[in-house]
N, C-alpha and C positions, 0 to 999 in steps of 0.2 A: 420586537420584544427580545429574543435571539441574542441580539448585539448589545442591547441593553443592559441582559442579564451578565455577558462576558464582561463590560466594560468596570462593572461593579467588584463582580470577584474579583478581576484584576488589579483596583484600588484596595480592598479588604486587603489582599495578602500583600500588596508593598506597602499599607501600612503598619503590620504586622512586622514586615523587615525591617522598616526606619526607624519602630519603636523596639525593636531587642536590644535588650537592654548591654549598652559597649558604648565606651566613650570618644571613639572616632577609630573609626573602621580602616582607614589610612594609614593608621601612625600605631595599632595595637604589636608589638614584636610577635613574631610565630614561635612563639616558646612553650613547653607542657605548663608552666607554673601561674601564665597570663591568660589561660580559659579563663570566660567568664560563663560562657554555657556550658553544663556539666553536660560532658559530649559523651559519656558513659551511658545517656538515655536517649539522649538526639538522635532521633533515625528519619526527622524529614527535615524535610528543606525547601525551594524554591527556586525560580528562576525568571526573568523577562527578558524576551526574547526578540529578535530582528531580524528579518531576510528581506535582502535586494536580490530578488530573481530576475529570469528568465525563463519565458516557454520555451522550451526545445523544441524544435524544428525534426520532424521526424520521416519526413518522404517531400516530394515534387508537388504534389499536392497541397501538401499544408504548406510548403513554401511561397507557392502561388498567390494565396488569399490572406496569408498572416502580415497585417499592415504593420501591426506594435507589438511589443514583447513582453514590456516591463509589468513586473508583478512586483508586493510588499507582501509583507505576511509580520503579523505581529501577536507573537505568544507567552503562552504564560507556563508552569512547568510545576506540579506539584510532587516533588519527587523522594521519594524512599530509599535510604542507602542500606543495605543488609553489613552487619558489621562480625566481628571476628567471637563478639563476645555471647551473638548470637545462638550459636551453636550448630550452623546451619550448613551438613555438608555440598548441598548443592551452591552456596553463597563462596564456599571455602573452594570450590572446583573453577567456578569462574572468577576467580578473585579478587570477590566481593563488590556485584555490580548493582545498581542503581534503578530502581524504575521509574516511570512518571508518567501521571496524566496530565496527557497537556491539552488546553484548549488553543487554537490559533486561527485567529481570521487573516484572510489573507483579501487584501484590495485589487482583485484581477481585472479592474476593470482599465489598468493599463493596454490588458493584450486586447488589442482589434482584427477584427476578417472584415473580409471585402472579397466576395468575388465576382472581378471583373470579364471584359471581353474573352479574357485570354486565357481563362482559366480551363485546364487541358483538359476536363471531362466535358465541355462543351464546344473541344473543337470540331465535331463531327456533328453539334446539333445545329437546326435552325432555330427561328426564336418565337416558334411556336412549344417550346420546348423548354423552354427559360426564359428567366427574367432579375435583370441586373438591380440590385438591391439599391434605392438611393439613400440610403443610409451605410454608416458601418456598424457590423455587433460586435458589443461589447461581451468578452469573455464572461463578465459576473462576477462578483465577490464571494467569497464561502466562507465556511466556518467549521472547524473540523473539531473533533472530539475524538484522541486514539491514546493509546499504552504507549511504552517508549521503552527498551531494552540498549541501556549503556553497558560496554562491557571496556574494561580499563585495560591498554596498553601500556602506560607508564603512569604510575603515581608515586609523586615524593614529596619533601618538604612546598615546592613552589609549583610545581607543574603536574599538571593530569592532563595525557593523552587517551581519547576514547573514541569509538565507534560505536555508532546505533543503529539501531532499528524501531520501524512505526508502524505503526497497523490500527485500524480504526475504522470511523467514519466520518462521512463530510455532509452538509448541505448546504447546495449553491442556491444562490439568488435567482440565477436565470439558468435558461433551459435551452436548447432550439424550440423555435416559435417559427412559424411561416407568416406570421403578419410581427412581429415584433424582434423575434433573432434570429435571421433565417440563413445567415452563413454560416452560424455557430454546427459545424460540425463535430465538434471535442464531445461535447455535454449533451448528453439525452433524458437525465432525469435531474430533481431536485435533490434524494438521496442517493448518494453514492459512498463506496467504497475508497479507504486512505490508503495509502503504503508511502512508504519511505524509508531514508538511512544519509548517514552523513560521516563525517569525521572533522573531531574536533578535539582543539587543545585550551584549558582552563589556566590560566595566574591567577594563582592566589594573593589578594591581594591583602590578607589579614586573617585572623583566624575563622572566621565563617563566613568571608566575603571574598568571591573571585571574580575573573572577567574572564568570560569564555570567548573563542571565536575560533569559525569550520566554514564547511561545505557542506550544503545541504541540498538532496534531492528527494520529489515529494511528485508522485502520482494521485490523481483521483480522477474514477471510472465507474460508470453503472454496472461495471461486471458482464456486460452485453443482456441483461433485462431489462433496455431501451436502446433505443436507435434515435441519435447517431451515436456512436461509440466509438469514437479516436481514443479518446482521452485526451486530458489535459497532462503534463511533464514539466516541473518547472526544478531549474537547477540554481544555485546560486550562495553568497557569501550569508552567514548569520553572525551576529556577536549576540551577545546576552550578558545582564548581571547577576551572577550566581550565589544564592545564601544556603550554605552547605555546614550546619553548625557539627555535624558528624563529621567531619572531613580529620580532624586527629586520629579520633577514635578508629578511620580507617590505618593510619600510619601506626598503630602501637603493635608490633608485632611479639610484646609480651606476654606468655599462656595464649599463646595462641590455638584455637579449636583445631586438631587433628581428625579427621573424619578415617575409619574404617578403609583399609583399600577394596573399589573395588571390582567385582569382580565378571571378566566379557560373559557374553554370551552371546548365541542366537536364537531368532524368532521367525516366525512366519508372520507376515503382519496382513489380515485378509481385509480389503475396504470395499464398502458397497457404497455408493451415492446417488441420488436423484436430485435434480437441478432444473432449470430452466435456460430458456436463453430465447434472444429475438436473429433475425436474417439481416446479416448486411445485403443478402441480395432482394430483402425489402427496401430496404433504404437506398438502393443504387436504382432501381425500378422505379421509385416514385421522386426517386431526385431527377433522374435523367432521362426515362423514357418514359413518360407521360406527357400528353400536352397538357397545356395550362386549361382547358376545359375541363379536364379530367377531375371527376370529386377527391380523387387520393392524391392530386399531384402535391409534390411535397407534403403531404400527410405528418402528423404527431402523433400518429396511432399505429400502434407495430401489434401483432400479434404474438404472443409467447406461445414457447415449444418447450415438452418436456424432452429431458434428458435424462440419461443414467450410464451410471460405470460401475466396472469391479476391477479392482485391483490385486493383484497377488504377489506379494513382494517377500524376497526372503534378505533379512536384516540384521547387520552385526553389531550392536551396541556395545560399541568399542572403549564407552567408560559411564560414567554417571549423569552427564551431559548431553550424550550424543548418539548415535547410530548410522551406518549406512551401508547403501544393501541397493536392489533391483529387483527388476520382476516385470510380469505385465501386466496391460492397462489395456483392457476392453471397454467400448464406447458405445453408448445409441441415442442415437438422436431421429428425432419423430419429424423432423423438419426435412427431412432426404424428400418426400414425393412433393414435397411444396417447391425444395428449390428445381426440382426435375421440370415440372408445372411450367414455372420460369423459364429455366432452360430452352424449354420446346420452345415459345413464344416469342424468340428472339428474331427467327427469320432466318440463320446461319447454320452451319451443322456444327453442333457439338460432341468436343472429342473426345468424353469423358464420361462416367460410369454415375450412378448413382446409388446409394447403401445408407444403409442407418447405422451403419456397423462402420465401426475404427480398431484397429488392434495394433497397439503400441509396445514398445521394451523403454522401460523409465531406468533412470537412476537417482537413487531416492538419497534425500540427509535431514536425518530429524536432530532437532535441540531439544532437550528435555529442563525444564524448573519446576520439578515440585511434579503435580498433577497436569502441568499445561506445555505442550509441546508447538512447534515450530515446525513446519513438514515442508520442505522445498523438494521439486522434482523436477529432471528435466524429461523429457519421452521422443522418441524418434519412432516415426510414422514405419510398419510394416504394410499396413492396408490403410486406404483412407480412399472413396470414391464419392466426395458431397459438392460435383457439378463442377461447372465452368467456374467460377471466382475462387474456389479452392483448387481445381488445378492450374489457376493462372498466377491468383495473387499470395495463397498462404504458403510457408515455409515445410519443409519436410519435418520439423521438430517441433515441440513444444515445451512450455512451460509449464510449471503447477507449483501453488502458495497456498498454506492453510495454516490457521488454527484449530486445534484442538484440548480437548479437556478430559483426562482420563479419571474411571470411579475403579476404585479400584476393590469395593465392595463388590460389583456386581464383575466380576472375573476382569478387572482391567478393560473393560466394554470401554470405547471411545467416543465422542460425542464432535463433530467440529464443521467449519465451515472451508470451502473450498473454489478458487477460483483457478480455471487451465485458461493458457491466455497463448496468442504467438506472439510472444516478445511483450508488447504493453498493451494491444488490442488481444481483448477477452473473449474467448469464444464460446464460453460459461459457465453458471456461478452453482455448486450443488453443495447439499448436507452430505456430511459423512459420519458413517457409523463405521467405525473398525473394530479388529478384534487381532490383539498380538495372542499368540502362541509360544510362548516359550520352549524350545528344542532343546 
C-alpha cells in the first residue's frame, strides 16, 4: 500500500509539470521578458530523481559475505526556494537555499549476503555452532521520507552548484529473520533512521526546467534500538529532471533584502538526554556462541537499555547561521553489568574494567534556520570502561547528529532528537532537552 501511495503522488506532480503552462521547454530563450510563470510568486517546484548505487563495504567482515552491491533508488523532491523578495534574513545569510521533501524508494534488493565456510567469525567455531544458509538474503527494498537542505555554491544564468543535506526516516521491507534473512546483518528493524548528503550541479535547460546530476551518499540504521546494527551506506551517481519555476526570481539581485548585521555572542548551552539502545554483545553471543540447541541462538529479540547524558558546552555563535564551541559530555548506560555478566562467561580473562559512566570533551557546530537547528559533534573518549568488545573493537572518539527545534516563548527551551554513533554504527539514539544561556 506504501508503494502504491508513492507511485501515485509521483504521477500527480509530473503531471502537474508536463501540464504548466510553456510551449516547449527546449527551445524557451532564458530572457526576463519570456517568463511565462510569474516567478515573483513561485516559490515551489519539483524534481525526479535517479541513483545507481553501491553498498559500501566498510570492514573484513562485511567483505566476506557481501555477494552483490548494486542498489537503484528512485525519487521525487518537493521543494521550496526562499527568495530575495522574501524578506528573510536567515534565506539572505545562506544565499537563498532550497528545501524538500522527498520521498525515495530505493530497489536494494540488488545487495546480497551469503555467509559462507570462511567467513572469519566462524573460523574458530565448530558446526555445532552455525549453520551455512542455502539461500542468499536479500538486502530489502525501503522507502524513505526525509527534509533535504540545499545550500548554493554557484548560481547563474545556466548553472547551479549545490550541496545537501538529509535527515529523515525510512522503512525496509525486510529485516534479519533467522528463518527467512539471516545473514542480513545491516538491518535490524523495519523503522529506521535516514541521513545523507551529496553534491550536485543543475543546467538549466529553459526557464523552469533543468537537468541535474551529483553524487550521492545515503545511510539508514535502527540508531542501535535493534540488533543487528551495521547499517546499510550506499554511495552513488543521481541525475534528475528539475522544474524550478522560481529559479529567475533567485537571479534578480534588484532591491535586494539587506538584513540588519549581526551581532556574535556567547552561550553556555546545557543538554540533558535519555535514550535507549540494544548490546552488540547481544548479538555477537547469540550469533556466535551458542549452539544451535540453544532457544536464543541467533535470536530476533534484543533487550533495550536505558541511557542518559548531560552535556555542557560553551558556544560562540559566530553569526546568524551558526555557532561553535566545546565542552563535556557525560554518559550512562544501564547496560555496563549486563555486558560484565557476558564478559565473566566467556571462559578467558578479561582485561578490561566495567562502568556506566563515559566522560568525553566534544567539539560542537550547530546550524541555525529559523527555530530549527543542526547540532553535529565530534567527542574523544577521557573515561570509557564498557567490557571486552569496547576495548577491542570501538574507536577512542565519537560522533554526534541531531535535530532540534527551539520555543523561544518558553526562554529558548530546546526540544530535539539525537543519535552518537562511532563513525556509522550507532551506539545510541536519545531525546534532548537543552537550554542555551546567553553570556
Amino acid at each position: 500500500m506504501t508503494y502504491d501511495m508513492f507511485y501515485r503522488l509521483q504521477k500527480i506532480l509530473l503531471s502537474l509539470a508536463i501540464l504548466t503552462p510553456t510551449s516547449n521547454i527546449f527551445s524557451v530563450p532564458i530572457t526576463n521578458d519570456s517568463i511565462i510563470v510569474n516567478q515573483q510568486d513561485a516559490h515551489w517546484g519539483a524534481e525526479l530523481e535517479f541513483q545507481a548505487g553501491t553498498v559500501m563495504i566498510l570492514d573484513k567482515y562485511q567483505k566476506s559475505y557481501m555477494k552483490s552491491k548494486d542498489d537503484y533508488s528512485f525519487g521525487l523532491k518537493l521543494t521550496h526556494a526562499s527568495l530575495p523578495s522574501d524578506n528573510d534574513p536567515y534565506a539572505y545569510d545562506y544565499n537563498y537555499p532550497t528545501f524538500s521533501i522527498v520521498t525515495k524508494f530505493s530497489k536494494n534488493n540488488g545487495a546480497t549476503m551469503h555467509r559462507d565456510v570462511d567467513f572469519p567469525h566462524w573460523s574458530y567455531l565448530t558446526d555445532e555452532y552455525y549453520e551455512i544458509s542455502p539461500y542468499k538474503t536479500h538486502l530489502g527494498n525501503s522507502l524513505a521520507l526525509y527534509g533535504s537542505f540545499s545550500y548554493p555554491l554557484l548560481r547563474n544564468k545556466r548553472w547551479e552548484i549545490d550541496i545537501s543535506g538529509n535527515i529523515g526516516l525510512a522503512y525496509s521491507a525486510t529485516k534479519y529473520d533467522k528463518e527467512k534473512s539471516v545473514d542480513n546483518d545491516m538491518i535490524g528493524s523495519h523503522l529506521l533512521f535516514y541521513a545523507g548528503g551529496g553534491i550536485s550541479a543543475t543546467y538549466r535547460l529553459s526557464n523552469s526546467y533543468g537537468l541535474r546530476a551529483g553524487l550521492d551518499y545515503w545511510h539508514i540504521s535502527d540508531g542501535s534500538t535493534r540488533q543487528p546494527n551495521r547499517s546499510a551506506n550506499i554511495i552513488g551517481p543521481t541525475i534528475g529532471f528539475v522544474y524550478y519555476p522560481y529559479y529567475e526570481s533567485l537571479l534578480d539581485k534588484t532591491n535586494i533584502f539587506c538584513p540588519s548585521k549581526f551581532k556574535p555572542y556567547w552561550y553556555m548551552n546545557i543538554k540533558g538526554g535519555v535514550g535507549m539502545k540494544t548490546c552488540f554483545e547481544d548479538w555477537e553471543r547469540t550469533q556466535y556462541n551458542l549452539k544451535k540447541d540453544d532457544p536464543d541462538w541467533r535470536t530476533e529479540r534484543f533487550r533495550l537499555y536505558s541511557v542518559a547524558s548531560l552535556q555542557t558546552d560553551m558556544m560562540y555563535r559566530y553569526s546568524r547561521i551558526g555557532s561553535i564551541g566545546g565542552g563535556i559530555d557525560l554518559q550512562y548506560a544501564s547496560c555496563y553489568s549486563h555486558i560484565r555478566d557476558i564478559d565473566n562467561s566467556k571462559g578467558y580473562p578479561i582485561n578490561c574494567g566495567h562502568s556506566p559512566w563515559s566522560f568525553a570533551l566534544d567539539l560542537k557546530h550547530t546550524l541555525f534556520y529559523k527555530n530549527i537547528s543542526l547540532a553535529l559533534g565530534l567527542g574523544v573518549y577521557l573515561y570509557r570502561e564498557m567490557g571486552d568488545y569496547s576495548n577491542r573493537k570501538e574507536l577512542f572518539f565519537f560522533n554526534r547528529i541531531g535535530v532540534h527545534y527551539t520555543i523561544p516563548k518558553w526562554y529558548n527551551i530546546t526540544f530535539g532528537v539525537e543519535v552518537k554513533a562511532h563513525l556509522a554504527n550507532a551506539d545510541f539514539s536519545e531525546l534532548i532537552v537543552s537550554w542555551p544561556i546567553k553570556l
